[in-house]
C-alpha positions in Angstrom: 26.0 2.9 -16.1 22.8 4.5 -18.4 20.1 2.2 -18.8 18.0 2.1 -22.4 15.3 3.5 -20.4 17.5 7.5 -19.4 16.0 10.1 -21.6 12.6 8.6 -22.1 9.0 8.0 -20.3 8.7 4.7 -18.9 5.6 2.8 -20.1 3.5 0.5 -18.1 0.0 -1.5 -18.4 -2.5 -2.0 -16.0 -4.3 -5.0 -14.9 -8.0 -4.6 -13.4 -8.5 -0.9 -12.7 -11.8 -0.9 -15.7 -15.2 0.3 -15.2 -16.4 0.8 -12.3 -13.3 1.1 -10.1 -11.6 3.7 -7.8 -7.9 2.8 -8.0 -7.8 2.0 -11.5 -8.0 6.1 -12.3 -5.6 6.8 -8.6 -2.8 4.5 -10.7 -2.7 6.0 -13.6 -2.6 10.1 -12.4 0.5 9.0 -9.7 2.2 7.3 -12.2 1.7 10.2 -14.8 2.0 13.1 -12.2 5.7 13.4 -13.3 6.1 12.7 -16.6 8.4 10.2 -16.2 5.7 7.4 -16.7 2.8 6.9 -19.0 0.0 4.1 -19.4 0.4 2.6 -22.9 -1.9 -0.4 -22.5 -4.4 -2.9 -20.4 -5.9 -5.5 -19.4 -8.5 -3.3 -18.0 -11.3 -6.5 -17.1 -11.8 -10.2 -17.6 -14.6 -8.8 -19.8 -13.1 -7.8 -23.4 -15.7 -5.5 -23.8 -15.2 -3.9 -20.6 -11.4 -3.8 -21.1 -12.0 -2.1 -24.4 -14.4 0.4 -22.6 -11.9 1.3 -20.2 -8.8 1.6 -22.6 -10.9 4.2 -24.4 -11.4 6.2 -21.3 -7.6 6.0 -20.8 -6.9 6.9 -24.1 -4.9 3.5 -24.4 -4.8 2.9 -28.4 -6.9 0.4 -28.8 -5.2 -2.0 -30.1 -3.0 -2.4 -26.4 -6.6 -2.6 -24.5 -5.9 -6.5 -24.2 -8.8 -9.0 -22.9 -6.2 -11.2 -21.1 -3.1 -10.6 -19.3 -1.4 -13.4 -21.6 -2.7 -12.1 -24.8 -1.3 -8.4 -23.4 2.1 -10.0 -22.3 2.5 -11.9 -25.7 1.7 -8.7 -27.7 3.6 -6.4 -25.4 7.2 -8.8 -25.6 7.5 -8.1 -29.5 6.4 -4.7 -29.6 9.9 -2.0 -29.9 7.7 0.2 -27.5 7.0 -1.9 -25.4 5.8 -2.1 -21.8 8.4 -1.7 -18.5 5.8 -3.0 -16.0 2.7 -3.4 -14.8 0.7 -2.4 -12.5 -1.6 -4.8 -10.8 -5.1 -3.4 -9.8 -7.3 -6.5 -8.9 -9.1 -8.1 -6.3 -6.7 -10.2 -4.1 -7.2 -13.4 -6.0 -5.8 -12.1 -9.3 -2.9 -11.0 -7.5 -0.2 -14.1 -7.7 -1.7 -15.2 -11.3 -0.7 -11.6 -12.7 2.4 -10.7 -11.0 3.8 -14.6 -11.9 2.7 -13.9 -15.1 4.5 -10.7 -15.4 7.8 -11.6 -13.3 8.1 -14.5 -15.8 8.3 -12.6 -18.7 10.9 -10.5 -17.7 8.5 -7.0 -16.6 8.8 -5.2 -13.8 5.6 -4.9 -11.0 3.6 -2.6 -9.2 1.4 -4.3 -7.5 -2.0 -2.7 -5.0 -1.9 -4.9 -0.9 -1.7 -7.1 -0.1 0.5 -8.9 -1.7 -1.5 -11.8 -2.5 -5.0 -13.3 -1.1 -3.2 -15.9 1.3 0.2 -15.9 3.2 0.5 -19.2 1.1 0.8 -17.3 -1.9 2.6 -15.0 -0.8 5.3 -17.2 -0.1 5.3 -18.6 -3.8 5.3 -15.2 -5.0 8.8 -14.1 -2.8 10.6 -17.2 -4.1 9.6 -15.7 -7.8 10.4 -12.2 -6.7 14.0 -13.4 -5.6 14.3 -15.1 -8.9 13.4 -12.3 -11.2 15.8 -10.0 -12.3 13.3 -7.2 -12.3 12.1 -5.1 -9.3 8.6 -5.9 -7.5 6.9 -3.0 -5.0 3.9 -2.7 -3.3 1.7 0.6 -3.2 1.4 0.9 0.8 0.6 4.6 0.1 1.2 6.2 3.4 4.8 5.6 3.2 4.7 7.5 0.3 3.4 11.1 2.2 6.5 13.4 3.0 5.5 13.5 6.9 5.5 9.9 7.4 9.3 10.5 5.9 9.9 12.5 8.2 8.3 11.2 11.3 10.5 7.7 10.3 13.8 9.9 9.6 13.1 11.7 13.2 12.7 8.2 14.8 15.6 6.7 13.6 17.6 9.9 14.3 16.7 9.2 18.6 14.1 12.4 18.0 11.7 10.6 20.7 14.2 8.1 22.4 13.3 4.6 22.8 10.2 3.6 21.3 7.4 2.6 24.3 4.5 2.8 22.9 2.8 2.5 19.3 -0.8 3.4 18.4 -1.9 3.3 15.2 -5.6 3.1 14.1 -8.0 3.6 10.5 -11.5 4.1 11.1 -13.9 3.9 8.4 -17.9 4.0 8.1 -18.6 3.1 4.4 -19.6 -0.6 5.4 -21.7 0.4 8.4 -25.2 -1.0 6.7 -25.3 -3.6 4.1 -24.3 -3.0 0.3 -24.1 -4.4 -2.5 -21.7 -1.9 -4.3 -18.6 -3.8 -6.4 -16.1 -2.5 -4.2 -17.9 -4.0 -1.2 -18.7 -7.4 -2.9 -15.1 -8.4 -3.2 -13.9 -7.4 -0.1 -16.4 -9.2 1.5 -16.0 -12.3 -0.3 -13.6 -15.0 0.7 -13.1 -16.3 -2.8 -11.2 -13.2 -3.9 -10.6 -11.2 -0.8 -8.9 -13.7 1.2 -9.4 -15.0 4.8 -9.4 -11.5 5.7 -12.0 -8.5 5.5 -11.1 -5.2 6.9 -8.0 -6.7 8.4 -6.3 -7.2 4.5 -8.0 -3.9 3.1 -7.2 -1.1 6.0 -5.6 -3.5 8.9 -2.7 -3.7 6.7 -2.1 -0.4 5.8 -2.2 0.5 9.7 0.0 -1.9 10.7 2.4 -1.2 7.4 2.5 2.5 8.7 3.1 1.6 12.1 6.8 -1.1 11.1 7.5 1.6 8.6 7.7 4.7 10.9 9.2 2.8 14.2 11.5 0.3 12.2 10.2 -1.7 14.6 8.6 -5.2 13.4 5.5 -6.8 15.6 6.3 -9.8 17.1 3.2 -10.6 18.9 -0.1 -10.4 18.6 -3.3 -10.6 20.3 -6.4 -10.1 18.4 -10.4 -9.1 18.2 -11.7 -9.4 14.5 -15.8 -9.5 14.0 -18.4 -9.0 11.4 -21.0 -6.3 13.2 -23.4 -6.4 10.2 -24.8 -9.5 10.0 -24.4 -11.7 7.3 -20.7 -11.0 6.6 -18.6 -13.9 5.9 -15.6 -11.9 6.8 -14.3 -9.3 9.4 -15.4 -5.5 9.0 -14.4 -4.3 12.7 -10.7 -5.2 13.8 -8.7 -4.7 16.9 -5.5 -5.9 18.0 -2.9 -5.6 20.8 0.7 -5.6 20.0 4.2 -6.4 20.7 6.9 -5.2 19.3 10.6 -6.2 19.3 12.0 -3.8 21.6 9.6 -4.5 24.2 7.1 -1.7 23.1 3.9 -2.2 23.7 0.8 -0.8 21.4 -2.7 -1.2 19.9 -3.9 -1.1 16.4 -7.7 -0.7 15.7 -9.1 -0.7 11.7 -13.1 -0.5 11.3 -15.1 0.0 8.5 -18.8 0.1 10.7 -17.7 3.4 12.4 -20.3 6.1 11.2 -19.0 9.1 10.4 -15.6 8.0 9.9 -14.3 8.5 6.6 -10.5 7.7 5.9 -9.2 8.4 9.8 -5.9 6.9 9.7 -3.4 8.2 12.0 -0.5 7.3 13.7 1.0 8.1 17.7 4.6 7.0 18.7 5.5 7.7 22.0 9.1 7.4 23.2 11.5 7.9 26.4 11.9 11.2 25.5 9.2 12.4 23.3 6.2 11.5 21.0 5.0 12.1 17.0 1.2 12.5 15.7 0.6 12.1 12.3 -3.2 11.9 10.8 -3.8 11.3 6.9 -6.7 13.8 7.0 -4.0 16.4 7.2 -1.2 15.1 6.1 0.5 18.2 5.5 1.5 18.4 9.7 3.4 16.5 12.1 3.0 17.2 15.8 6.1 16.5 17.5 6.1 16.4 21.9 9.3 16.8 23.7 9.9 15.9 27.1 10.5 19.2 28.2 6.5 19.9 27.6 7.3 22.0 24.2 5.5 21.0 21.3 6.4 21.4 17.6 4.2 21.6 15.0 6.3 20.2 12.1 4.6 21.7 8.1 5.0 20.5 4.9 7.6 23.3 3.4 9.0 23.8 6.6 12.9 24.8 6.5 13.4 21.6 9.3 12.4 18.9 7.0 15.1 16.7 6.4 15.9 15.5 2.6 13.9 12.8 1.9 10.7 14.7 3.3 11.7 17.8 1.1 12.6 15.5 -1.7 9.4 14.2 -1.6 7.1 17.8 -2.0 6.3 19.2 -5.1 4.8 22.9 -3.7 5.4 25.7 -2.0 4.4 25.2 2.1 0.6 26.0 2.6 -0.1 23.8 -1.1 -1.7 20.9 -0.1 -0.2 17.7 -1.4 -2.3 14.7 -0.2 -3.2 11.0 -1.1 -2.2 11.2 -5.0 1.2 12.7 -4.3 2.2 9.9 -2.0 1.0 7.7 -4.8 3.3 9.6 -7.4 6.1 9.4 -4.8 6.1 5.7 -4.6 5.9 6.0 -8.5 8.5 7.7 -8.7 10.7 5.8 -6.0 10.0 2.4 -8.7 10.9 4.7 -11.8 14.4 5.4 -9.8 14.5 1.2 -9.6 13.9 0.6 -13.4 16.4 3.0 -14.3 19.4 1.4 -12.5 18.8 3.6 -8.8 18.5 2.9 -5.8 14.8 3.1 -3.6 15.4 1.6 -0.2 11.8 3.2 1.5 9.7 1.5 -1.7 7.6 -1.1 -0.1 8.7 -4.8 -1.7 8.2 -8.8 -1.1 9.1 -8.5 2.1 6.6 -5.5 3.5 3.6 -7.9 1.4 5.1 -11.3 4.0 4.5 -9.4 6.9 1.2 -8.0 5.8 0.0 -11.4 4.7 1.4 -12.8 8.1 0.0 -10.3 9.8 -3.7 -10.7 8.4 -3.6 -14.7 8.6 -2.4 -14.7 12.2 -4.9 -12.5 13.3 -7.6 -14.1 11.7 -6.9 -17.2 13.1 -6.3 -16.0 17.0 -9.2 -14.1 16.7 -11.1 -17.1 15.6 -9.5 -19.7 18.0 -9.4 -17.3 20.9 -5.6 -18.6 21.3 -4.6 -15.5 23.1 -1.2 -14.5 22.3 0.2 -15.6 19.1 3.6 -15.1 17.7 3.5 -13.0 14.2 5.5 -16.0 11.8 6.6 -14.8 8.0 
């Protein structure tokens, strides 16, 4: 069956992403990369000055740069063009208030992790989710890269036999010395981060990765969190020992005091029979050990790739595709939902449970010193 929305771009608005922020501009060139998207409108900040500011940036007529995400809603609903969905680019606090907002009047959602700023939340959210009759994802990027594809797709496929092992860790350095930049204030701050520091903006995306790739989910946890610089009302140095629900065994570990780190995410699975490497600072190779003491050096391009990892590229082998094309790809997974397809890898409600589950739980061991605890959606 065609939807209205075959044979033309899709158009979305953002919420957040204005002055002075990073993933405001990362949203809009994935979504655009395409050409089956475009940004159309905004409620760029809480500031209507600042909203207008960015609009212009955007080249957003200026008319859709909105200085509420009510007022844009309202506007949007009796407009023939429209917005699809939104895409929600706020601190952690904003995040139920928007997406509510949006699932209520009938657009579709985008949304940046975690899903919300407290398992609570989240919750709430998944009972609107399953009541909205338009799709919800959530932009865990990595799942998004064409090797992390095909790592998963070798995994499933018995590549590396039974999963024993899982280590999966995202060191960073840009908090190693106090700051008082606006992307450190409000992921140090409990009022709009959460109860979580590093553990809900990195911990999350490692331990995302790690479910994703194994199709294993953490059952267990045991967990470390502290603040090393002092003052810090929230963690910035994270690590944790896992279980996982065949019995596998592994370690995640998510910093952002480590100098000289920059964005060192990367990802071991060992196995009965073999084991994968994948690092997002070159994200264009997989290394892949057999048993037999061979080991494969799996490129982007590369004639072995199955087809969601080829499906995925969008150059020649030896281009580099990196961070913005995994962006586009999730993009384009949710453009495949919003026309009547089918996305099963998209990260949804469920991915943002575990993640909140996962930050709250570990928070709270850490805190208590309660030893084991059992990871609870």
């Amino acid at each position: 069956m065609k939807s209205e929305k075959d044979g033309r771009r899709l158009r979305f608005a953002l919420i957040g992403g204005g002055p002075g922020s990073f993933i405001g501009s990362v949203h809009r060139i994935a979504a655009e990369l395409d050409r089956e998207i475009e940004l159309v409108a905004g409620a760029f900040s809480s500031d209507n000055a600042r909203s207008a500011e960015a609009g212009a940036v955007f080249r957003v007529d200026p008319a859709r740069a909105y200085p509420d995400v009510a007022t844009m809603l309202r506007a949007e609903a009796v407009r023939p063009d429209g917005i699809d969905f939104v895409t929600i680019a706020t601190p952690n606090h904003h995040h139920l208030p928007a997406a509510r907002a949006a699932l209520e009047a009938g657009i579709a959602v985008m949304s940046d992790k975690p899903a919300t700023a407290t398992l609570e939340e989240a919750r709430e959210l998944a009972d609107i989710v399953a009541g909205a009759d338009v799709p919800y994802a959530l932009t865990y990027t990595y799942s998004g890269y064409p090797l992390v594809r095909e790592a998963r797709a070798r995994v499933a496929d018995g590549a590396i036999g039974r999963v024993t092992k899982v280590i999966v860790e995202y060191p960073q350095g840009w908090l190693a010395t106090a700051t008082d930049s606006k992307q450190a204030a409000w992921r140090l701050d409990p009022k709009r981060a959460g109860p979580g520091g590093c553990i809900a903006d990195i911990g999350v995306h490692a331990f995302h990765l790690a479910e994703f790739v194994t199709g294993l989910r953490v059952t267990q946890l045991l967990a470390d969190l502290g603040s090393v610089v002092p003052g810090r009302a929230l963690d910035d140095d994270c690590q944790l020992l896992l279980r996982f629900e065949n019995g596998a065994r592994g370690a995640l570990l998510a910093s952002q005091i480590m100098i000289g780190e920059r964005n060192g995410l990367r990802l071991r699975i060992h196995g009965d029979r073999g084991g994968i490497d994948w690092r997002q600072e070159t994200p264009n190779m997989l290394v892949v050990h057999h048993s037999d003491g061979r080991t494969e050096l799996v490129q982007a391009g590369d004639a072995s790739l199955g087809a969601d990892a080829t499906a995925r590229l969008r150059t020649p082998g030896g281009h580099p595709e990196g961070y913005l094309e995994a962006f586009a790809n999730l993009y384009r997974d949710f453009a495949m939902l919003l026309r009547g397809g089918k996305a099963p890898l998209l990260p949804g409600i469920a991915d943002g449970l575990r993640g909140m589950a996962l930050i709250e739980t570990a928070v709270h061991a850490s805190r208590d010193e309660s030893g084991w605890a059992p990871l609870i959606v």
